[in-house]
N, C-alpha and C positions, 0 to 999 in steps of 0.2 A: 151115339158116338160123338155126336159135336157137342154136348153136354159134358163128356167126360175132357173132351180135348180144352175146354174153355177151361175147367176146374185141375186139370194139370196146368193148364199156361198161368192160371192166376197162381195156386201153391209155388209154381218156381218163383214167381214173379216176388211175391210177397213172405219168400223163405230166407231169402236170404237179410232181408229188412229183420222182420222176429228176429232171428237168429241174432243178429248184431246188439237186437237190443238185450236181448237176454246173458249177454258175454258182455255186454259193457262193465265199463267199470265203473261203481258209481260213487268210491272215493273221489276224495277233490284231490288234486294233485298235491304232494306236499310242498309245503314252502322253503324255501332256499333256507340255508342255516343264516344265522345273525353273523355281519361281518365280526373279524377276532379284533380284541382290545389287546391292543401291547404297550407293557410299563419300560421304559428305563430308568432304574432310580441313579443310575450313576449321571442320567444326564437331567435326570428330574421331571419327565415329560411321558403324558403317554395320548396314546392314539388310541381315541374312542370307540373306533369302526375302523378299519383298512379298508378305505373304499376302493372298488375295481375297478382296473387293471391289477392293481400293486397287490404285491404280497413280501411276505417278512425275507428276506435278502439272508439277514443278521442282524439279530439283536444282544450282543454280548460284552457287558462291561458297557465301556464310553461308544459303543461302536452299535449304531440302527441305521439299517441299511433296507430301503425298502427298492425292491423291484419292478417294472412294467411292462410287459411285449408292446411289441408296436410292429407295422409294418418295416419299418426300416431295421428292424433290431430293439435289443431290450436298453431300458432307461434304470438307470440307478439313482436313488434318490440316497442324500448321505445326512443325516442330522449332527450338529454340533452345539456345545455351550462355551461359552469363555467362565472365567473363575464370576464370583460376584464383586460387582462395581459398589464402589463410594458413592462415585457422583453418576449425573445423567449420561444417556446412551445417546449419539448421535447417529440415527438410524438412516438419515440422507447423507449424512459424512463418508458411513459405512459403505451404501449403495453408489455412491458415486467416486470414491477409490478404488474401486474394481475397473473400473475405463484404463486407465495405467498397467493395470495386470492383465487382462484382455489383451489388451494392445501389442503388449511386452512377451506375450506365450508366440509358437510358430504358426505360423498365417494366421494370428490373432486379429479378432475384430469385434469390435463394441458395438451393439446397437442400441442398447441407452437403458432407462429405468422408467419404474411404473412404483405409483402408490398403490398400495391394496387396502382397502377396508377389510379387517377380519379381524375375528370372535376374541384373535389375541390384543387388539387394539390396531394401529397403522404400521405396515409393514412395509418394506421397500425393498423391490428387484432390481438384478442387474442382472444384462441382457448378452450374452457376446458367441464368439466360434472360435476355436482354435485347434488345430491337430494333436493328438494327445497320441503317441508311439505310431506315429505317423500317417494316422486314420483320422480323418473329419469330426468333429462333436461340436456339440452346443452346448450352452449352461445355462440356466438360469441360477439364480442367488436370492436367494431370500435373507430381510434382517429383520427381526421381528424383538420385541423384549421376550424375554421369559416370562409363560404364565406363572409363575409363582415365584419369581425372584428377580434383584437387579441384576439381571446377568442376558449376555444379548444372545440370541437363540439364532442362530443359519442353518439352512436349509439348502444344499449345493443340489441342484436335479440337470445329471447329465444325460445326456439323447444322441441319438442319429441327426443329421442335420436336415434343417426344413420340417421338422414338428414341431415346431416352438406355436402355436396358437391350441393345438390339441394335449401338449405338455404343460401349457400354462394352465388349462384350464384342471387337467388331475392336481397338480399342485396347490392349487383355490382348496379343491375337495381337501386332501389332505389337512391344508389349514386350518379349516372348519371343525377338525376333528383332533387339535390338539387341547392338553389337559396339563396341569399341572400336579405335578405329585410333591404332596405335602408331608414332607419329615412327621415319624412319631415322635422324634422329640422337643417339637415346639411345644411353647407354653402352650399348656391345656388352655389357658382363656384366650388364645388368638382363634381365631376360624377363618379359613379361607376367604380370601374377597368373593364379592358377588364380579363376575364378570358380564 
């Protein structure tokens, strides 16, 4: 009897281990999909990966609009281009006349600018808050050249107020993952710069 009672208390004991392993699964987990690539050719620019948080808003015609949750509420990110320039782009001119328009919005307020190193070359932010239909926001402003043209490329990323250190940093990401989109009708013997 205490032979059997031992050899039932082991079988439970070590039934339900077997068991598990025999029902396991012994695929690998699969892997996330590749983040998506989105072109605008009307603003000439694409985005290599949409890194997360963001996802596509609106991409239609001149208008890419990327989105982001956050704790306080979701962030829209707005791209724009100007026409193409003759002469040079004053990318600190740019960033630092925004102080005036900050100031000049309701309960506007400037907190300054930052140089950025990125992949597009030096870019430059500006910093500020102002009530926009009578709710709190922040901005940051990006001015960056266009990767493939003289023309100056911004990047308006509005938020809830008081994320500006975890906002600045998706918009780096962002950065990192812009492209220039090259006309089929350039001359065949130009090619892209190396960036």
């Amino acid at each position: 009897m205490k032979i059997k009672t031992l050899h039932l208390l082991a079988t439970l004991l070590f039934l339900p281990g077997i068991a598990s392993i025999g029902c396991s699964d012994s695929q690998p987990e699969p892997e996330p999909a590749p983040a998506p690539r989105i072109e605008n050719s009307d603003l000439g620019i694409a985005i290599a990966a949409v890194p997360p948080p963001f996802f596509v808003g609106s991409n239609d015609g001149p208008v890419l609009e990327l989105r982001a949750p956050g704790e306080a509420g979701e962030a829209t990110l707005f791209f724009e281009t100007t026409a193409e320039m003759s002469g040079g782009i004053n990318l600190v001119a740019e960033a630092e006349g925004m102080r005036e328009w900050f100031e000049q919005q309701p309960d506007g307020q400037y907190f300054g600018n930052l140089e950025l190193g990125t992949p597009l070359g030096p870019a430059f932010t500006s910093r500020g808050s102002y009530a926009l239909d009578g709710v709190g926001v922040e901005e940051i402003r990006v001015f960056a050249i266009h990767p493939s043209s003289n023309r100056l490329l911004r990047l308006t990323y509005q938020y809830p107020p008081g994320e500006g250190k975890e906002r600045l940093q998706q918009l780096a990401e962002v950065l990192g993952e812009i492209e220039g989109i090259w006309e089929a009708d350039q001359d065949a013997g130009s090619e892209a710069p190396d960036n």
